[in-house]
C-alpha positions in Angstrom: 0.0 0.0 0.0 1.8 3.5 -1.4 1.6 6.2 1.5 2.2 9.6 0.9 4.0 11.4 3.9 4.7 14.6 2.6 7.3 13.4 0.4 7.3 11.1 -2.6 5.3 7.7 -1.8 6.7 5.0 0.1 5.6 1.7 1.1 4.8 0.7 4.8 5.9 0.0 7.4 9.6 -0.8 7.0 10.7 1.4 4.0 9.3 4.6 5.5 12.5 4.5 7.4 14.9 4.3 4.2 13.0 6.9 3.5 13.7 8.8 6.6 17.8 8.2 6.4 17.7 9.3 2.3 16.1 12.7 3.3 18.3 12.7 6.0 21.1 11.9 3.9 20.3 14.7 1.6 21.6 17.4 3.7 25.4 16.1 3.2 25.1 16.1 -0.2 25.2 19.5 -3.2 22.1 20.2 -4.7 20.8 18.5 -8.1 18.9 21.3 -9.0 19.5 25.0 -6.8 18.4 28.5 -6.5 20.8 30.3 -8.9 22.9 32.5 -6.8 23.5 36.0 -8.6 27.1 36.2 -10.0 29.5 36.8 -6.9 27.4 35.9 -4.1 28.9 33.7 -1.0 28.0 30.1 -1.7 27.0 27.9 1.1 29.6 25.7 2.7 29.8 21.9 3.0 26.7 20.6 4.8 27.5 18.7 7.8 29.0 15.3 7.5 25.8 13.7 9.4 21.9 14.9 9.3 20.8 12.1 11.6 20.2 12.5 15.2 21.7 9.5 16.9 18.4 9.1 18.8 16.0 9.7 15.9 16.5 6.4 14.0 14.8 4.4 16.8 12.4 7.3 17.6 11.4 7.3 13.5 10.7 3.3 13.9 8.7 3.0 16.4 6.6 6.1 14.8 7.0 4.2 11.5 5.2 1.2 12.9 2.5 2.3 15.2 1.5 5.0 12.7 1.3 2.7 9.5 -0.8 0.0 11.2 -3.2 3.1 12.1 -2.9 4.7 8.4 -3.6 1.4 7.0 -7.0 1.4 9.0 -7.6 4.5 7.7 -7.5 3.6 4.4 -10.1 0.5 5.2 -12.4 3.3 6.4 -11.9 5.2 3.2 -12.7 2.2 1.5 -15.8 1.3 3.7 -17.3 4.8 3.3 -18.2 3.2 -0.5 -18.0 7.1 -1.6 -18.9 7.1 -5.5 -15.4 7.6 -7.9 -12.9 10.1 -6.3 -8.8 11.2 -8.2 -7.6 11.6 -4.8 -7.2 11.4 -1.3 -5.4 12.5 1.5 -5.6 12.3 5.7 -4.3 14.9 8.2 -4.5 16.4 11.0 -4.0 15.0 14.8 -6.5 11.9 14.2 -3.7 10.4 11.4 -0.3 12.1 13.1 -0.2 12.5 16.7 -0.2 16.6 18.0 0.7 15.4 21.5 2.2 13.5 23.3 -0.5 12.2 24.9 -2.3 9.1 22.9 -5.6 10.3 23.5 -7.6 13.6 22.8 -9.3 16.3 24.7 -12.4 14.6 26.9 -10.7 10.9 26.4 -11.9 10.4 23.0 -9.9 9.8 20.2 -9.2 12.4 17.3 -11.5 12.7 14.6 -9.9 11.5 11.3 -9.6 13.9 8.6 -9.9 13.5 5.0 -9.7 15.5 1.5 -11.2 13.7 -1.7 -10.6 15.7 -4.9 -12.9 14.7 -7.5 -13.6 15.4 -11.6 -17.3 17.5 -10.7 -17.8 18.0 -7.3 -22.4 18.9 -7.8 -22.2 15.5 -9.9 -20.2 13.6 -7.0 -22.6 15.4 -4.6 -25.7 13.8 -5.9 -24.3 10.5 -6.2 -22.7 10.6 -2.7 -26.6 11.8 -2.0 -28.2 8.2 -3.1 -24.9 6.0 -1.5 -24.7 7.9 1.9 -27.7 10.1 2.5 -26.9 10.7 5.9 -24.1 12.4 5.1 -26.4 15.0 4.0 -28.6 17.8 5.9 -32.2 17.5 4.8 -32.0 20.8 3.3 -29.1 19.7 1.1 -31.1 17.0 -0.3 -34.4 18.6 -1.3 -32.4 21.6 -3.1 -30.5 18.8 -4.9 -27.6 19.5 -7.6 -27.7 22.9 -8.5 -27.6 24.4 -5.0 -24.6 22.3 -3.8 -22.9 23.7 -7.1 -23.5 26.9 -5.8 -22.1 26.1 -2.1 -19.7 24.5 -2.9 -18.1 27.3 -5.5 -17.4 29.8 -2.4 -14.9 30.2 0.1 -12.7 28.0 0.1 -14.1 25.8 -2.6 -14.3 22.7 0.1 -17.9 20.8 1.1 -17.0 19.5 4.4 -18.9 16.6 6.0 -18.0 16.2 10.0 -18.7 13.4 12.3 -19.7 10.5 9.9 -19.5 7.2 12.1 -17.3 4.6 10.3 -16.6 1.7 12.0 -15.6 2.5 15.1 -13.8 5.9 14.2 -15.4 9.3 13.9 -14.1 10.8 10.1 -14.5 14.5 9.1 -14.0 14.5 5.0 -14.0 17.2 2.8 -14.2 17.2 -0.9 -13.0 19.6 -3.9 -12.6 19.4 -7.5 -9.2 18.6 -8.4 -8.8 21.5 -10.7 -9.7 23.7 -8.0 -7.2 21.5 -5.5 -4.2 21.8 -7.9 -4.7 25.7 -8.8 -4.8 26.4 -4.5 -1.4 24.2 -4.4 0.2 26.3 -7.4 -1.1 29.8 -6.8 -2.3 30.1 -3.9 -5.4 31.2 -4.1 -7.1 30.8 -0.9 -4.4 29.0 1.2 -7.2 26.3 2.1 -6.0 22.7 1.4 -2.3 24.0 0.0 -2.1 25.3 3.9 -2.8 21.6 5.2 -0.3 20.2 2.8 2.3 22.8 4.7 2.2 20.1 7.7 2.6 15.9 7.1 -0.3 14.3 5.2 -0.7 10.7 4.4 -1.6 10.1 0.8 -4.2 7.3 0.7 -5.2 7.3 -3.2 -3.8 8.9 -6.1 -5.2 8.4 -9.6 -3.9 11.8 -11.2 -1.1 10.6 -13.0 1.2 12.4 -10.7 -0.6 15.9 -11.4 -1.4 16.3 -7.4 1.9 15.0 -6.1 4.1 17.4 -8.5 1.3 20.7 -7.5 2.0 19.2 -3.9 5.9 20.0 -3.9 5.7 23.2 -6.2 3.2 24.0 -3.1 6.0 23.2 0.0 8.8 24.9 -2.5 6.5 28.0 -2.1 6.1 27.5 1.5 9.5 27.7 2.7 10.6 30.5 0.2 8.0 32.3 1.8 9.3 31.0 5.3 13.0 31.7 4.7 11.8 35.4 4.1 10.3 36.1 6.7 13.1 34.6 8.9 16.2 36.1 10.2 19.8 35.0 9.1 20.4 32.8 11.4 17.4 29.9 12.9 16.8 26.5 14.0 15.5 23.7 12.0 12.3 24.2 13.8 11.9 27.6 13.6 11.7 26.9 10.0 9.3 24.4 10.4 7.1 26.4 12.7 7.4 29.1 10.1 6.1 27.0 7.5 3.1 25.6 9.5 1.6 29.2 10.4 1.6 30.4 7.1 -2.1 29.3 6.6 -3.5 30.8 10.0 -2.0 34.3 9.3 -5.5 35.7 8.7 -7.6 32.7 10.0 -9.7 34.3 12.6 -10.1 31.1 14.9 -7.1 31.7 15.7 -8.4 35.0 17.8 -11.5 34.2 19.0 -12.4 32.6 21.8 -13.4 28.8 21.1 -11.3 29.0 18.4 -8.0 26.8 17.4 -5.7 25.8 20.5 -3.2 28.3 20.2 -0.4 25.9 20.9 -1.7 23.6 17.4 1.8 24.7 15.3 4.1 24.2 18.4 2.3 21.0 19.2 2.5 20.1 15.4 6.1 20.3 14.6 7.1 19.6 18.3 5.3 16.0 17.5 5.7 15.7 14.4 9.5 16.6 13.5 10.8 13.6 11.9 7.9 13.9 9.5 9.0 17.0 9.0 12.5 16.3 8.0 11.0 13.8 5.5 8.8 16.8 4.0 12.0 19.1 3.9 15.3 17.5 3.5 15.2 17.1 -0.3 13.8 20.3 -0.9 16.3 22.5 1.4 19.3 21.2 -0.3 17.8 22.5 -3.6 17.8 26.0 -2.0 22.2 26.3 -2.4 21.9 29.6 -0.3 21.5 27.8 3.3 23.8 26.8 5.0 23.2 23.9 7.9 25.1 23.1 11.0 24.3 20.3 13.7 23.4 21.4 16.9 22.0 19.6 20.2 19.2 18.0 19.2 18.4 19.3 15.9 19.9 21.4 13.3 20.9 25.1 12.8 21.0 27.3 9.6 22.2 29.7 8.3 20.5 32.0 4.8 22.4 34.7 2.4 20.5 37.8 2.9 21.5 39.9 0.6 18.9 41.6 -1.7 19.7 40.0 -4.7 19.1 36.6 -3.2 16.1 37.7 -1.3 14.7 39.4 -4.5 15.0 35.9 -6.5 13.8 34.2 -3.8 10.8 37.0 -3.4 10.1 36.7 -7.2 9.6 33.2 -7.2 7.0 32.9 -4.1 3.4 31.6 -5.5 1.6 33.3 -8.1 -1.3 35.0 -6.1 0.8 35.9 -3.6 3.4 37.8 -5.8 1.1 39.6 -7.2 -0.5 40.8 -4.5 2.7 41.6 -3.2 3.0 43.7 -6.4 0.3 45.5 -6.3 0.5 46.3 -2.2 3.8 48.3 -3.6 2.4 49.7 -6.2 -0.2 51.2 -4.0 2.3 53.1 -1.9 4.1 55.0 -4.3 6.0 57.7 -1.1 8.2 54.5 -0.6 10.2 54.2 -3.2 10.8 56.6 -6.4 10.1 53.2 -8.7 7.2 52.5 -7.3 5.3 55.8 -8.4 7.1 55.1 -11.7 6.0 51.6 -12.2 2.4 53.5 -10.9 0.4 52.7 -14.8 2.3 49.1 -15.2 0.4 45.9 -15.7 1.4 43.8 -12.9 1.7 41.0 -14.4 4.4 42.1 -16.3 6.5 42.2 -12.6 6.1 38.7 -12.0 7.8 35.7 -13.8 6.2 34.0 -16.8 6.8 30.4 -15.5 4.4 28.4 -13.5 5.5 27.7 -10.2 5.9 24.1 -11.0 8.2 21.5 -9.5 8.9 20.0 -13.3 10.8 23.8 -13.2 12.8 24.1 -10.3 14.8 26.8 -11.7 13.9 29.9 -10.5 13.8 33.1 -12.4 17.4 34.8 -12.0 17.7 38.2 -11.3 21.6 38.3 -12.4 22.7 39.2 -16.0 25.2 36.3 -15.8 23.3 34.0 -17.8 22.7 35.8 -21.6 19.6 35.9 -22.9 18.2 33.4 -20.3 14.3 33.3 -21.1 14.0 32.7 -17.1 15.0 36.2 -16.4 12.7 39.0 -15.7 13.0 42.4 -18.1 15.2 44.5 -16.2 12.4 47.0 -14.6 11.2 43.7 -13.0 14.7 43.3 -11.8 15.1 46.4 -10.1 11.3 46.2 -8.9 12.0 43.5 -6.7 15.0 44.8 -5.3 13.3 47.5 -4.1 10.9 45.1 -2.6 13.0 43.3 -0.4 14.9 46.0 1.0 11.5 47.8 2.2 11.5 47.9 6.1 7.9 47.2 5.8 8.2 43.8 3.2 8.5 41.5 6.1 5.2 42.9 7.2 3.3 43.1 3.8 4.2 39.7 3.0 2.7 38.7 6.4 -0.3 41.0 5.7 -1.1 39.7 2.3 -0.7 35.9 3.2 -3.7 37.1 6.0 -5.5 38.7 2.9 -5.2 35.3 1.1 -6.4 33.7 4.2 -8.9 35.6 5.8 -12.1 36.0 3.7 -11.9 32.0 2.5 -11.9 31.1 6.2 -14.4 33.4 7.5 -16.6 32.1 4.6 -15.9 28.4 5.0 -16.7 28.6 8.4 -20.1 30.1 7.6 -20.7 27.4 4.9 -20.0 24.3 7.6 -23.9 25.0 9.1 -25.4 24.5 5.8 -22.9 21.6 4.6 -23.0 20.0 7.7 -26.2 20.9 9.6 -27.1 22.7 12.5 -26.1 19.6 14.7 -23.1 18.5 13.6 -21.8 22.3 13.3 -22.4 22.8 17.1 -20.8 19.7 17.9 -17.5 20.5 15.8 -17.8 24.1 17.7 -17.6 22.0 20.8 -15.3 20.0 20.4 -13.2 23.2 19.1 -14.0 25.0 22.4 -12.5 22.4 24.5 -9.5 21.8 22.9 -9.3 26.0 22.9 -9.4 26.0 26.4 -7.2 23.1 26.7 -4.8 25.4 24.9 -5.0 27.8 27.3 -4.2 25.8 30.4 -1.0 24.2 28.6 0.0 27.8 28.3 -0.4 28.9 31.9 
């Protein structure tokens, strides 16, 4: 059975762990395919001779084992659901990787397993899921039939959320999305919904996209920790990259703020739980990026980024699609900062913004030096000094903070709102519940 733990899919139980030492192993060796470095710019030294925490490899097998045997029965529940034709399916979340170190969760009960199914027509999926599984279904949803759960379905977030179906003897939460919708959220970033819970280690249950999801899957984490290593400072630990990369998609997300919300200690209890997965996420993808540098340290790693602007401008001008433009036009709007934005005040901003796709199959990043010719990769030259200016704004740190909220924020709020109607009244107070205890859970683990 292929499982898909952030990285490329392995086989359970025992080769999850040659997985684990490759990524590991990755870190001691140069980079396949690498940011391109601008002309003259300090290269990162040797990586250290050993990535492998002495007492990780027996840690990583005894994770290896207890959480394949429960993934495998997660896939059995998949499979008993009898949901009509799906192109893919993932699990996340606390019920599939623990988020404590406690086995069981708030009240004594276990984690509710969840689920995303991407399908070809999600109103067409809807009514057939309708006839197999009716009580998945509010009443209301039902009688209004086909052309109102098109209509649901379409806002926010683009995600129909079913919670607290009772399958066997676990309690699943599943929600489903069309794939194109799925693969253009991983790639541009549109609403930071499921490319935010592919940030953190998923387990890949099906996969019949011909390797479409899996290659918008790492373009998604490349974008993820170019926009972590930018808001970071020079120097940071492996985790601080890591917690980086898991917040992205809660910047904005306002139950994160209100009481009854999120636990506020979810992305510390995340990586702090879920590190090796982590590693397996990362490894590959870090040694790509030839501008860090890593050194051991006591019980994870250090590292170390060039910061200079022309590295942070490449890196800046290769973030995700939406969010580069949005990041274009939030300078644009502020002309008094810099004498290039009130030039560059009438210009399309498109034309700021590399042509390329942000797609794994094209790793190389747009170069901002003139050391390559007539490169096709590079940006015209007013792009090039754009994005200088960018990164050497006081403020960028802040507006890229501020525009991933924007990104965030309205899908959300809106999703939220949709869960009574998708759900039902019932099932919506329950999941508010639940979220209220493990809130105030939060709050007593901070104190």
């Amino acid at each position: 059975m292929a499982i898909r733990v952030g990285g490329p899919s392995v086989r359970v139980p025992s080769p999850l762990v040659h997985q684990y030492l490759w990524s590991c192993r990755s870190f001691v060796s140069h980079a396949r395919v690498c940011e391109k470095l601008p002309s003259g710019a300090p290269r990162a030294k040797q990586f250290p001779a050993s990535f492998v925490v002495p007492t990780a490899v027996p840690k990583m097998s005894q994770m290896t084992r207890d959480e394949a045997l429960h993934r495998q029965k997660i896939l059995s529940i998949l499979n008993a659901m009898r949901l009509p034709k799906y192109n893919y399916a993932f699990a996340y979340g606390s019920g599939v990787f623990s988020q404590t170190t406690k086995a069981k969760a708030v009240g004594g009960t276990a984690p509710m397993i969840d689920m995303v199914i991407a399908v070809e027509e999600p109103a067409h999926w809807h009514v057939m899921n309708m006839h197999a599984n009716p009580h998945h279904y509010p009443w209301w949803a039902r009688l209004f039939g086909g052309w109102a759960v098109r209509a649901t379905q379409n806002i926010g977030a683009k995600m129909w959320y079913v919670p607290y179906v009772q399958v066997q003897d676990e309690i699943v939460k599943y929600g489903v999305i069309s794939l194109e919708d799925m693969c253009e959220d991983l790639l541009c970033w549109s609403t930071l919904y499921v490319s935010g819970r592919m940030h953190k280690p998923i387990a890949r249950l099906f996969d019949a996209t011909n390797g479409r999801v899996p290659i918008a899957e790492q373009a998604n984490l490349t974008s993820a920790l170019r926009t972590a290593l930018l808001l970071l400072p020079e120097e940071f630990s492996e985790k601080d990259l890591y917690y980086m990369v898991s917040s992205l998609s809660y910047l904005g997300d306002f139950r994160m703020s209100v009481p009854g919300g999120e636990n506020r200690n979810k992305i510390k209890n995340i990586v702090e739980n879920q590190l090796p997965w982590f590693r397996i996420m990362c490894a590959d993808l870090i040694t790509r990026l030839q501008f860090i540098h890593v050194s051991t340290g006591s019980d994870s790693f250090m590292m170390r980024q060039d910061i200079s602007p022309q590295t942070r401008a490449t890196v800046a001008a290769n973030l995700a699609r939406d969010l580069r433009l949005r990041l274009v036009r939030h300078f644009l709007q502020r002309p008094q900062l810099h004498p290039l934005f009130k030039e560059l005040q009438e210009t399309d901003p498109e034309t700021l913004v590399p042509e390329k796709s942000n797609s794994v199959n094209e790793n190389m990043p747009v170069d901002l030096s003139y050391s390559h010719g007539e490169d096709s990769d590079q940006l015209p030259p007013i792009a090039t000094r754009f994005w200088l200016a960018v990164v050497q704004q006081e403020t960028f740190p802040q507006a890229l903070r501020e525009e991933i909220a924007k990104t965030v924020r309205g899908p959300a709020f809106v999703q939220s709102l949709k869960g009574l109607y998708t759900a039902g009244i019932g099932r919506s107070l329950r999941y508010i519940w639940s979220k209220m205890r493990k809130f105030r859970q939060g709050q007593k683990d901070t104190k």
